[in-house]
C-alpha positions as MATLAB code, in Angstrom:
seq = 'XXXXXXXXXXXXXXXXXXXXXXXXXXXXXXXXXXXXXXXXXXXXXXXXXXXXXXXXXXXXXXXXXXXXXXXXXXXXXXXXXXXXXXXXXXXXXXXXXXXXXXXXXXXXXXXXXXXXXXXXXXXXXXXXXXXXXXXXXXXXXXXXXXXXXXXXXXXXXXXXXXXXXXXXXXXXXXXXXXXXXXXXXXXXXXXXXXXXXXXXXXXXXXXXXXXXXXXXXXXXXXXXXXXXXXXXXXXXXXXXXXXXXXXXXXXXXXXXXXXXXXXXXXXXXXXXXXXXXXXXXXXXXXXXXXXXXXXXXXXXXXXXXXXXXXXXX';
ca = [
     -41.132   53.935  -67.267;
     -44.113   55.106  -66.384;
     -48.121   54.223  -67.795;
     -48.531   57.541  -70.062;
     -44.791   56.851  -71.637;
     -46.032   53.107  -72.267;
     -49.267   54.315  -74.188;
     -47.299   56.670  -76.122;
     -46.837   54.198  -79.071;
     -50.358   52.984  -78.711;
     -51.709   56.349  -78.959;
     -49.226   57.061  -81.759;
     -49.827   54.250  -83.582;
     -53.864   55.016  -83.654;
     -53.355   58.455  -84.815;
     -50.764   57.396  -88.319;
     -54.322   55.057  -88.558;
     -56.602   57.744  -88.279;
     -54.578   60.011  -90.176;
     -53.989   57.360  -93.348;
     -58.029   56.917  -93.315;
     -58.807   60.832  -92.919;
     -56.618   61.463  -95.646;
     -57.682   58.236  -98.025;
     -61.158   59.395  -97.693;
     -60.918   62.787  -98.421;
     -59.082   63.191 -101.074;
     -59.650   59.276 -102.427;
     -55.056   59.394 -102.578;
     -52.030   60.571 -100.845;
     -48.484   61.190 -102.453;
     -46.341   58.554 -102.617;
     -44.298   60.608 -100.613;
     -46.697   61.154  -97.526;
     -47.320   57.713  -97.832;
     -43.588   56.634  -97.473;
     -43.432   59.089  -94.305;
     -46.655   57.940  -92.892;
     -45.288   54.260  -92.913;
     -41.840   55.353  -91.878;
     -43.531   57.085  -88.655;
     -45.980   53.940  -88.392;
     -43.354   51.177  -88.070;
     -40.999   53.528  -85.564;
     -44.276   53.401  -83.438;
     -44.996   50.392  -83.840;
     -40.969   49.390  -82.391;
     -41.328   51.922  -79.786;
     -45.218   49.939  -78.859;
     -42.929   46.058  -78.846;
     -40.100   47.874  -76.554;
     -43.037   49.373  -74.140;
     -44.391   45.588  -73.959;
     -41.239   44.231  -73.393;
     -40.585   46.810  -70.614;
     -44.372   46.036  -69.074;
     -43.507   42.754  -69.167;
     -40.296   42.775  -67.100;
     -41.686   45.243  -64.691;
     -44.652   42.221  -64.331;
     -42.163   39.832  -63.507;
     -40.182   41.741  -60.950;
     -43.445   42.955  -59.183;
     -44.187   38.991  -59.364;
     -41.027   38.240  -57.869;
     -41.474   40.883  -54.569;
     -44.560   39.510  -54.105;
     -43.389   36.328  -54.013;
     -40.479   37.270  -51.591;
     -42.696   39.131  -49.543;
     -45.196   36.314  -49.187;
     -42.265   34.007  -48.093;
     -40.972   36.845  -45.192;
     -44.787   37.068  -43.943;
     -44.932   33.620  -43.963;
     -41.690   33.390  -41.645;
     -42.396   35.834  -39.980;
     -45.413   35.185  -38.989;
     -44.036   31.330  -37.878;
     -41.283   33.146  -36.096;
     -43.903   34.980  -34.531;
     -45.823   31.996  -33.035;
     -42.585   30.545  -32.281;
     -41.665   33.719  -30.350;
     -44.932   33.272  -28.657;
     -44.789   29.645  -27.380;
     -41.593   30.235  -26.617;
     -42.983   33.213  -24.311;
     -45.765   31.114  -22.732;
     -43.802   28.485  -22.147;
     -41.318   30.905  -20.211;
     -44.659   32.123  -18.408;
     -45.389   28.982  -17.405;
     -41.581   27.713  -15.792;
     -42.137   31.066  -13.573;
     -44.996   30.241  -12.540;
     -44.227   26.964  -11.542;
     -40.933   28.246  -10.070;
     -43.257   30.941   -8.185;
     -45.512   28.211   -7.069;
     -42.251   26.267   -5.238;
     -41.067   29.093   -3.942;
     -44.428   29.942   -2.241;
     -44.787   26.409   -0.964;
     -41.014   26.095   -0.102;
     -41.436   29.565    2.002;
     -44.601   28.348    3.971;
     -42.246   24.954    4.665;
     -39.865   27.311    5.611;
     -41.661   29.293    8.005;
     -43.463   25.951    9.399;
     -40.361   24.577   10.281;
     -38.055   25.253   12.989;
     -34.679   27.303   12.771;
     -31.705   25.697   10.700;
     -29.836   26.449   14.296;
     -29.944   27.754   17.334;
     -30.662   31.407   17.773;
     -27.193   31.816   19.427;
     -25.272   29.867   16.575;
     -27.004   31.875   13.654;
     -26.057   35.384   15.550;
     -22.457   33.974   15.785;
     -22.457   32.865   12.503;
     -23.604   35.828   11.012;
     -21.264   37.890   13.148;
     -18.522   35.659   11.249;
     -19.240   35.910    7.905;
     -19.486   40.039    8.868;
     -15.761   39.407    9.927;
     -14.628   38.109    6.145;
     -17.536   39.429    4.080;
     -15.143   39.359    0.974;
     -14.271   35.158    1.893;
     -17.570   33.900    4.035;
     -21.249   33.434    3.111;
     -23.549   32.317    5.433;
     -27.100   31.095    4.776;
     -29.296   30.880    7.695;
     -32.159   28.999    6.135;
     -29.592   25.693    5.639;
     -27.424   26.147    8.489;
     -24.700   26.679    5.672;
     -21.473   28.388    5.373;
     -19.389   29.189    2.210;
     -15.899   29.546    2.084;
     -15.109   31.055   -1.570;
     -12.225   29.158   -3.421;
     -10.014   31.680   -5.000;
      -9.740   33.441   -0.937;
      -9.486   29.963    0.504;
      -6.932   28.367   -1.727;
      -4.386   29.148   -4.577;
      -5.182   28.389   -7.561;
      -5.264   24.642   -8.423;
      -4.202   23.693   -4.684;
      -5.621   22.107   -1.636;
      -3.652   24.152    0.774;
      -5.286   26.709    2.771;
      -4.221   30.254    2.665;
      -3.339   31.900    6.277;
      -6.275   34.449    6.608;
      -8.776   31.516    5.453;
      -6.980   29.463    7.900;
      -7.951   32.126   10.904;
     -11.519   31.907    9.714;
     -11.425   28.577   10.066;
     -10.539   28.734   13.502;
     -12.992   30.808   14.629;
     -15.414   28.782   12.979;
     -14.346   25.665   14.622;
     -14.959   27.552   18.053;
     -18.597   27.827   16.960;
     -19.204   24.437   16.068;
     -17.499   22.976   19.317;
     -20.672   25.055   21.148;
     -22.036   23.292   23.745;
     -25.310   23.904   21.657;
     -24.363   22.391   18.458;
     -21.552   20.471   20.103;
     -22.734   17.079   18.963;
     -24.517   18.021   14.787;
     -22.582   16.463   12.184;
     -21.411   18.772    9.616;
     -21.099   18.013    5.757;
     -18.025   19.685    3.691;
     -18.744   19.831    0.286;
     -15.950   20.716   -2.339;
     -17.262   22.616   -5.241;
     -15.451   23.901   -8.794;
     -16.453   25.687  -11.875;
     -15.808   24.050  -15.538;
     -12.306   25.081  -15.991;
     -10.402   22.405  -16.871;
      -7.213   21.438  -14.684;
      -4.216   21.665  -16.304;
      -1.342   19.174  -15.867;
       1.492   20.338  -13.754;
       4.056   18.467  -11.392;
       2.591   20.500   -8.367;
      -1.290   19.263   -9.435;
      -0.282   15.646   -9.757;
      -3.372   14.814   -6.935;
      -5.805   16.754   -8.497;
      -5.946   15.597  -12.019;
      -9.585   17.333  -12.493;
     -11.933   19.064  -11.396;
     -13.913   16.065   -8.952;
     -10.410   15.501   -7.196;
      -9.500   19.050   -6.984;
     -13.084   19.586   -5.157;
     -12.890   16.748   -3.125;
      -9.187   17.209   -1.544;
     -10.344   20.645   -0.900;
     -12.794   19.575    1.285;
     -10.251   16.758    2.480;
      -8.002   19.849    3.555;
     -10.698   21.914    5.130;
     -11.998   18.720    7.332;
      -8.572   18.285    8.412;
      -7.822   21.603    9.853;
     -11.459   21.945   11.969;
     -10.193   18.107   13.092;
      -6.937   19.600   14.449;
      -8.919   22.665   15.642;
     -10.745   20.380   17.977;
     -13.551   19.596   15.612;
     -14.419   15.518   16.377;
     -13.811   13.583   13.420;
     -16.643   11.611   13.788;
     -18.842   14.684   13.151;
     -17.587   15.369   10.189;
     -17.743   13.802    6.687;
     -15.874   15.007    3.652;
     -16.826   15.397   -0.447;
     -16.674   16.699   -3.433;
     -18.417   17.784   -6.545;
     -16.533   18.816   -8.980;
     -18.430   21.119  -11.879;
     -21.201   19.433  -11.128;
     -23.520   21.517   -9.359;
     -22.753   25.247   -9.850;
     -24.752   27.794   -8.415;
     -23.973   30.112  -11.228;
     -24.065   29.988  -15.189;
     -19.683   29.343  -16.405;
     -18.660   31.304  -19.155;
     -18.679   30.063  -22.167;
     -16.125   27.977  -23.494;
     -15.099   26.201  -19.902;
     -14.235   29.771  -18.670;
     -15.854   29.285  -15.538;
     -17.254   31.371  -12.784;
     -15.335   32.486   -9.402;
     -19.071   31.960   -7.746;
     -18.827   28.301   -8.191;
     -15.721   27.498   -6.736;
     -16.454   27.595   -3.487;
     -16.925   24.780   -0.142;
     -19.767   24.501    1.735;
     -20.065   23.682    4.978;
     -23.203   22.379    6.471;
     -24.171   22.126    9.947;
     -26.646   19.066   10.006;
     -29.815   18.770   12.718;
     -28.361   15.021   12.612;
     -26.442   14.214   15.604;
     -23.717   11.711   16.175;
     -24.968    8.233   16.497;
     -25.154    7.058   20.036;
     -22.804    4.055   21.350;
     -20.785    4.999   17.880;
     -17.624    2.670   18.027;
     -14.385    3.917   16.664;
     -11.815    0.992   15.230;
      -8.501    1.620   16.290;
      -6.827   -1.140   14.766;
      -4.147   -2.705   17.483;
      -0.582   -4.668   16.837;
      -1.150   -7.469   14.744;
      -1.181  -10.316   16.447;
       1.790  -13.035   16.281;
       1.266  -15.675   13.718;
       2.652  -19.093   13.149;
       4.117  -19.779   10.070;
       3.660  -23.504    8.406;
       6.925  -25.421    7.720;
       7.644  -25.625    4.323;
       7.670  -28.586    2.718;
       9.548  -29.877   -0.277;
       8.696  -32.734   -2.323;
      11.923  -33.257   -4.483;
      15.004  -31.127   -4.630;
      14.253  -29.728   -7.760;
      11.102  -28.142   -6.978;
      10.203  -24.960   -4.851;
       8.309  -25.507   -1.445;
       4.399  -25.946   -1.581;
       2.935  -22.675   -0.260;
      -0.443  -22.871    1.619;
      -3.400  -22.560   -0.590;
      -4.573  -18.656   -1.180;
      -1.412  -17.861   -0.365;
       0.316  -14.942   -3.326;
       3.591  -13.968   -4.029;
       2.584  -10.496   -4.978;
       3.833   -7.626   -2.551;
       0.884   -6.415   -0.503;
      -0.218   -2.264   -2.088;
      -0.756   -0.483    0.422;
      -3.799    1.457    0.104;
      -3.210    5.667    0.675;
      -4.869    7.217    4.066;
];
């Protein structure tokens, strides 16, 4: 309804006035006829004025009611707005602080000498050329990544055959008479899938085992390669530190299962002494003694009748 239909009773409504006085006046009476009509014509306008007022009215409230919705969206909006904004800033700031390491860790970086030897890197590189879909190698940590799912089967420690001949070839590099005597670091890494429980995965329970028995099973292949023991050390992380986002919902990421291998600018400790534990040596057992016949013999004190565990290599 628009404003001219709304006056329509008004304007109605003033002209049965008009009209009643004009003709009062002039000729002092109307018919009782033209009188009856001229009410009947006043009251429908005067309906038709009541509806228009009750339509006004409603229209009021609704536009009352927008406004108030669109006072509330503005309002949000305008808090989602500085929301946005700090949220922005905030993100502004991280890179710039992330920008601001990276600068100083580059100038570290280029202060510092090489990782490795000239020689070693080249090799190195020339390796991971070899298996570019299974190696990584990072020159700037002396580092080199075997990835999981080309290393090992899924959910075991055993080393697949071409993995295997990389290893090899690796442990020819790091028996080098140049890097001969660095320690080297395995580290075991997975992504957040959890294990599940098999009769073939009874060792590696979760994630942490799996990880670390990987790196177990690397370390023992570079041993039998040639690689000293007492270079090496062996562990695992689990989930723990992925170098990639998982899916979500513990659907994981082939990037984070992975082992690392790091070739350390620590050396083997000089005058390092290896146990090799010997035959035991003969021991003399105390007679027993017995007090009564109806009791058992005295055993020496500390001594336990409980069958020695013996603890797993």
């Amino acid at each position: 309804m628009n404003l001219f239909s709304c006056m329509r009773p008004v304007c109605l409504l003033a002209c049965l006035a008009l009209s009643t006085a004009f003709l009062t006046t002039t000729t002092g009476c109307v018919s009782q006829e033209e009188h009856k009509r001229l009410e009947s014509a006043f009251a429908q306008a005067r309906q038709q004025l009541a509806e228009a007022e009750h339509d006004i009215d409603a229209l009021r409230k609704q536009v009352m009611n927008l406004e108030a919705q669109l006072a509330e969206k503005e309002a949000a909006l305008a808090a989602g707005n500085t929301g946005i904004e700090a949220l922005k800033k905030e993100r502004d700031d991280l890179l710039a602080q992330v920008a601001k390491l990276r600068d100083q860790i580059d100038k570290l970086l280029a202060a510092a000498p090489p990782a490795l030897p000239p020689a070693i890197t080249s090799a190195l590189e020339d390796l991971a050329k070899m298996y570019p879909d299974l190696l990584e190698f990072d020159p700037t940590l002396g580092m080199i990544r075997f990835k999981s799912d080309l290393t090992f089967d899924l959910g075991s420690t055993e080393v697949k055959a071409r993995a295997r001949e990389a290893l090899q070839a690796f442990a020819g590099i790091l028996n080098n008479a140049a890097i001969v005597n660095n320690e080297v670091r395995i580290v075991g890494h997975t992504d957040d899938v959890p294990i599940r429980a098999t009769a073939k995965n009874v060792m590696n329970p979760t994630n942490w085992y799996l990880s670390t028995n990987r790196a177990h099973a690397v370390r023992e292949l570079l041993n039998k390669d040639g690689v000293g023991g007492t270079r090496m050390q062996a562990a695992g992380w689990g989930e723990e530190r992925p170098i990639a986002p998982n899916a979500p919902g513990k659907r994981g990421n082939e990037k984070n299962r992975r082992v690392d291998i790091y070739i350390l600018p620590t050396t083997i400790p000089e005058n390092l002494t290896v146990s090799t534990p010997g035959p035991a040596a003969p021991r003399t057992l105390a007679p027993r003694v017995h007090t009564t016949p109806h009791l058992p013999a005295a055993r020496p004190a500390g001594a336990t009748t409980a069958p020695a565990v013996p603890i797993p290599s």
